[in-house]
Each structure stands twice: as C-alpha cells, then as structure tokens.
C-alpha positions in Angstrom: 154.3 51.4 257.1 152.1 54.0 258.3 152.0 57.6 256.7 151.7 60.8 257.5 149.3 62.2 255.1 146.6 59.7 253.6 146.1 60.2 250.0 142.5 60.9 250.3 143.6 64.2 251.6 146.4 64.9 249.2 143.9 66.3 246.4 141.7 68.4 248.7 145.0 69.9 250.0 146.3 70.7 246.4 142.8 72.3 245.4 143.2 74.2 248.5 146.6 75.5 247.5 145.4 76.3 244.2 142.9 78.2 245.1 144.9 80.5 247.4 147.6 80.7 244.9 145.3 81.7 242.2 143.3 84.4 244.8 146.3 86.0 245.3 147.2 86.3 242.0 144.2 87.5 240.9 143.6 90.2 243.4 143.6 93.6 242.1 146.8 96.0 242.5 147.2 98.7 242.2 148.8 100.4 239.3 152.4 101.2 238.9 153.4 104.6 239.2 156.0 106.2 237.4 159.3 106.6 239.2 161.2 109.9 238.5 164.9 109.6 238.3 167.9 108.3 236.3 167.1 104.2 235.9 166.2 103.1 233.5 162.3 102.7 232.6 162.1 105.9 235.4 160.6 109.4 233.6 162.9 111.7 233.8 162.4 114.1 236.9 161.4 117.4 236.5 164.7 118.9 237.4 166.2 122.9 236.8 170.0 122.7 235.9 172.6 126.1 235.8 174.7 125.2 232.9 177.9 127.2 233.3 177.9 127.1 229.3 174.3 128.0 228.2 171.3 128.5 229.2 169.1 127.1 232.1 167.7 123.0 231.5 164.3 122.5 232.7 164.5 119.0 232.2 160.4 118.8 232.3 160.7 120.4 229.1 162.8 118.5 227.2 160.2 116.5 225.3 160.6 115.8 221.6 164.1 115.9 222.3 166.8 112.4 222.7 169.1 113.2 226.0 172.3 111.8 226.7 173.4 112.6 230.0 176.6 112.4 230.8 177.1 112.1 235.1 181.0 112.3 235.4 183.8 113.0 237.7 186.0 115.8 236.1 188.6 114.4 238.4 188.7 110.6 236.3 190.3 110.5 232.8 187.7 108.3 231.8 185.2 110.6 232.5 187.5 113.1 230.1 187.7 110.8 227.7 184.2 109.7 226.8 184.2 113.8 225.4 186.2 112.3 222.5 184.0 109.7 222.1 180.9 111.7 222.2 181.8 114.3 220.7 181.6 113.2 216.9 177.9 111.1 217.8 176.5 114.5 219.1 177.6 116.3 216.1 176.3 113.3 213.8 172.7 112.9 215.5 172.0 116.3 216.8 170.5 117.8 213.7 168.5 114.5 214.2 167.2 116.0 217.8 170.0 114.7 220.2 171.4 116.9 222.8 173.7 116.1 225.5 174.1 117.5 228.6 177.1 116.3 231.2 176.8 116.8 234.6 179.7 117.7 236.7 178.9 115.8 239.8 181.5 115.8 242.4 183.6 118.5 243.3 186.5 118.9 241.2 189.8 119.0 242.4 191.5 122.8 242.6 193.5 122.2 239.8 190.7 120.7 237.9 188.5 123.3 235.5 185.8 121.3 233.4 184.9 124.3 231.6 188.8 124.5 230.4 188.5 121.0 229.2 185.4 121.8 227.5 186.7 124.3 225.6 190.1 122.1 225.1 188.3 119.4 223.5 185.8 121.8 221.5 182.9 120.3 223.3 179.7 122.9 223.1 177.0 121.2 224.7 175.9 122.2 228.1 178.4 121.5 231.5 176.3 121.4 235.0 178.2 121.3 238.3 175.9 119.4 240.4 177.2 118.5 243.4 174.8 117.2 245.6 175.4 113.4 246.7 172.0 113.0 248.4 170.3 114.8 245.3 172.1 112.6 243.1 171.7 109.2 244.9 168.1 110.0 245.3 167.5 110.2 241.6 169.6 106.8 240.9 172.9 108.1 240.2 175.2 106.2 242.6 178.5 105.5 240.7 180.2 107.7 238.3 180.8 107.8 235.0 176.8 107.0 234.5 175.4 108.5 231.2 171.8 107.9 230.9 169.9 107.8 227.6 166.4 109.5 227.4 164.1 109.1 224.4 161.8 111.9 222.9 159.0 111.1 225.4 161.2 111.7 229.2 161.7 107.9 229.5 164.9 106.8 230.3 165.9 103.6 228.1 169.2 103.2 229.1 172.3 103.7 231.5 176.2 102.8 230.2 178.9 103.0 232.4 182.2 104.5 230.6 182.0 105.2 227.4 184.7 104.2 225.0 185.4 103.6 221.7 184.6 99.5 222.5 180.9 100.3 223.0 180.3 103.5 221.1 178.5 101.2 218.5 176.1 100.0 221.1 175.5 103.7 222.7 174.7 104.5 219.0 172.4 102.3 218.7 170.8 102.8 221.9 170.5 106.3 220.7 169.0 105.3 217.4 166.2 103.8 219.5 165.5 107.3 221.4 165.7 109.4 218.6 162.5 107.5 217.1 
C-alpha cells in the first residue's frame, strides 16, 4: 500500500506548523483601545444630555458616581413599568452614590407625555428625549428597553433588558458591584 506522506516527513512538517503557529501568536499587537459607548466593558462616551427635568449630564463627568441608564420607549408598558421597579433601588442606593438617568429614545406617540408619567409615578431622576437612531445605534443601543449599568470609574459592567420585579435582585446586585 503506498502512502501519501512518508513518515519521515510527518515530524518536520509538525515542527514546521509549530513554529508558525507559535510566531503568530507571539507577534506583538497592538494594544486594545477603549471603545466608547453602551456595551458592556465600553467607557462610557463623553456625551452632553438636556434633561427636560434637571440640569444638563455631561456624561464625561460623571466619575465617582454608579449610573443606571435606563434607554426606553415611552410608547411600551414595560418600559413604564420598570419606573416601579426602579424607583425604590434608586431611593435605597442613591445616598450610596447611584443616580439614574432614563433616556427617552424614540419618539413618543402624541398622546404619550413621559414627563406626565414621571411625575405620575413620583420618579425625580433625570428624563432625556434622545431621539436619534443613528446616534443611538452608534453607541450600542439597538433594542429598547436597554438599561446599562456604569460603575464609579465610566465603565459599563452591564446591560439588562426589561427590568421587572423577577430580576430586580440581580440588577441589585449588579449595582452593588458599581457602587464599590
């Protein structure tokens, strides 16, 4: 039976193999950069935000804070919803250095007023209308609800979907880990 490849070439090959394998792997590269935007391990980009309720955000500045940032559609009741849910964690860990700040980010519907629900549910933090779907899908945010956890040092740790009283405990926790 003949074969293809004697076996006095089969180790020679392997080295061979080896040795390009372990070039490549051991070639320099060059050192990750930082992405800006709303996924998670990104720092947080260095954004201005209108609140209609407070204050300009320079995002930039909010070091030495935790941020939960809540990306919803006023139009969706879950969006709505997760203000009930929020609500009492932002009172509980804001003395602690939490804020949040949601983000209005589609257009709401004419009969749709977020700053009326704000005020319905007794919510205080800060409500941006950002509607800019390029803007938004550059920095990561393509679905909606997305609520993004920051820690104290602009690095985003996290991203939940809807939040709801099932995984409250885990966004808790999650926020636990910024607020260190």
């Amino acid at each position: 039976m003949s074969r293809l490849y004697p076996r006095s070439l089969l180790l020679p090959a392997l080295l061979v193999v080896t040795g390009l394998v372990l070039c490549g792997l051991a070639a320099p590269s060059p050192a990750p950069q930082a992405q800006k935007g709303f996924a998670t391990s990104n720092v947080l980009p260095d954004l201005t935000w209108d609140p209609v309720n407070a204050d300009p955000i320079q995002l930039g500045e909010q070091e030495g804070s935790a941020l939960l940032i809540m990306f919803m559609d006023a139009n969706m009741n879950a969006c709505i919803k997760q203000l009930d849910v929020v609500k009492p964690i932002e009172e509980r860990y804001a003395p602690k250095g939490l804020k949040v700040i949601t983000v209005c980010a589609t257009e709401p519907a004419a009969t749709v007023h977020p700053d009326s629900i704000f005020i319905e549910k007794g919510v205080e933090w800060p409500l941006v209308m950002w509607h800019d779907p390029a803007e938004l899908e550059r920095y990561g945010v393509t679905d909606l609800p997305v609520n993004v956890i920051v820690d104290r040092e602009s690095k985003v740790l996290n991203r939940f979907g809807a939040i709801s009283q099932y995984n409250a405990f885990s966004l808790e926790q999650n926020l636990v880990v910024a607020l260190r």
